[in-house]
C-alpha positions in Angstrom: -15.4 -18.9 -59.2 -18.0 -15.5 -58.3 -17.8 -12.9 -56.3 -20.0 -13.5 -53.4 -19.1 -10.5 -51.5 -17.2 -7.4 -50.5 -16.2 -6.6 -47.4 -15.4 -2.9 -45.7 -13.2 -2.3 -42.6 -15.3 -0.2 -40.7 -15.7 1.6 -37.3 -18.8 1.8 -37.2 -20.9 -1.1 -39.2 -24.2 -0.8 -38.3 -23.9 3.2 -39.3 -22.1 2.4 -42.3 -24.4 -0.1 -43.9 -27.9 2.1 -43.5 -26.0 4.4 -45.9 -25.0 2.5 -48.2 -28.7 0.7 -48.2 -30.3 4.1 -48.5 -27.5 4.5 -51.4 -28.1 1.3 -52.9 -31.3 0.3 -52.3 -32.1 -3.3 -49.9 -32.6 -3.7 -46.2 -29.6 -3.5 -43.7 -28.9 -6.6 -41.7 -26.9 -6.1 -38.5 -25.2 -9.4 -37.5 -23.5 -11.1 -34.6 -20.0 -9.7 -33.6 -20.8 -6.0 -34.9 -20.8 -7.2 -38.4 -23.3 -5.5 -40.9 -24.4 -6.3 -44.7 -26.8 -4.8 -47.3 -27.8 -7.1 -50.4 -28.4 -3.9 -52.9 -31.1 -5.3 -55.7 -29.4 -6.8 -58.5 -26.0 -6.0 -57.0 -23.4 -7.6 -55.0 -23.8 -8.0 -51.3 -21.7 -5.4 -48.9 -20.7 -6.3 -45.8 -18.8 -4.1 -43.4 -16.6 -5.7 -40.8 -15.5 -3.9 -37.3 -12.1 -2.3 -37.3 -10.6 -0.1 -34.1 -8.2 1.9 -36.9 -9.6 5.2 -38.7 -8.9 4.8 -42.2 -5.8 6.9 -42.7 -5.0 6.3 -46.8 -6.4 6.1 -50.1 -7.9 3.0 -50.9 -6.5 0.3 -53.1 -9.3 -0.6 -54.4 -12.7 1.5 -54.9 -16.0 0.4 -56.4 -17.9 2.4 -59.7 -21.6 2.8 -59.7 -23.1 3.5 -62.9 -25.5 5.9 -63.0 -27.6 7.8 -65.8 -27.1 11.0 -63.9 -23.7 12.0 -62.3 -25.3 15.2 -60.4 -28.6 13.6 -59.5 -26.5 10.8 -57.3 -24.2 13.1 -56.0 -26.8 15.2 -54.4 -28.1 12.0 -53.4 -25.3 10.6 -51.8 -24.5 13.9 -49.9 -27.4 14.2 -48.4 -27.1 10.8 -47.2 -23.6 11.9 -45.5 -21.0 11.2 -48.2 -18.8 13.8 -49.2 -17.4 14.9 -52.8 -14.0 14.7 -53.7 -12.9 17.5 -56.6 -15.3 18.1 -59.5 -16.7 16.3 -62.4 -14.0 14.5 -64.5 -14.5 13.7 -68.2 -12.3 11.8 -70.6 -12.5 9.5 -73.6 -14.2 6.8 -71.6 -17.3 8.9 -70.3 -17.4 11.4 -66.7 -16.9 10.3 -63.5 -16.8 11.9 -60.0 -14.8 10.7 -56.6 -16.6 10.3 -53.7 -16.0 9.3 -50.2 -18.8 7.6 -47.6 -19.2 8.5 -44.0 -15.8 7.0 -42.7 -13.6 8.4 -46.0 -14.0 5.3 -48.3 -13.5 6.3 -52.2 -16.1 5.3 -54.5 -17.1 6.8 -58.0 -20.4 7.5 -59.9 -19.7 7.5 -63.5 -22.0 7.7 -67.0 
């Protein structure tokens, strides 16, 4: 057994995967039935299915990008249209900040 994908309610697919390719790095790919997916280099494909709900709660599950600097991919990221969430958080595993995409999904950049 793999992982061969995950997948991202979404309202807005097509918007949703040029940021996270711009994020990531690979070439968005809008598919049939409004359905969107970025294949980020050496990562796992992200695909982002239609929804007609907002996203109203936290997420059960959020994904953690390792990078070599937390500031640097922050500024990154918000340019792109994501938002921070608090401030930098270290503990005794390393530093990692919250962050939300363009429709309010959590994610985290930690080092």
């Amino acid at each position: 057994m793999r992982l061969e994908q995950i997948v991202v309610d979404s309202n807005d697919p097509s918007r949703l995967v040029r940021f996270w390719a711009e994020l990531l790095g690979g070439e968005p790919v809008n598919r049939e039935h409004g359905w969107a997916h970025v294949e980020p280099p050496g990562g796992v494909r992200m695909s982002f299915q239609p929804v007609p709900e907002r996203k109203d709660a936290k997420n059960r599950l959020h994904l953690d990008f390792e990078v070599d600097d937390i500031e640097a991919a922050v500024v990154k990221a918000v340019n792109l249209g994501a938002q921070r969430e608090g401030v930098i958080v270290t503990d005794e595993k390393g530093s990692f900040q919250v962050m939300r995409d363009p429709e309010g999904n959590e994610f985290c950049f930690v080092h």
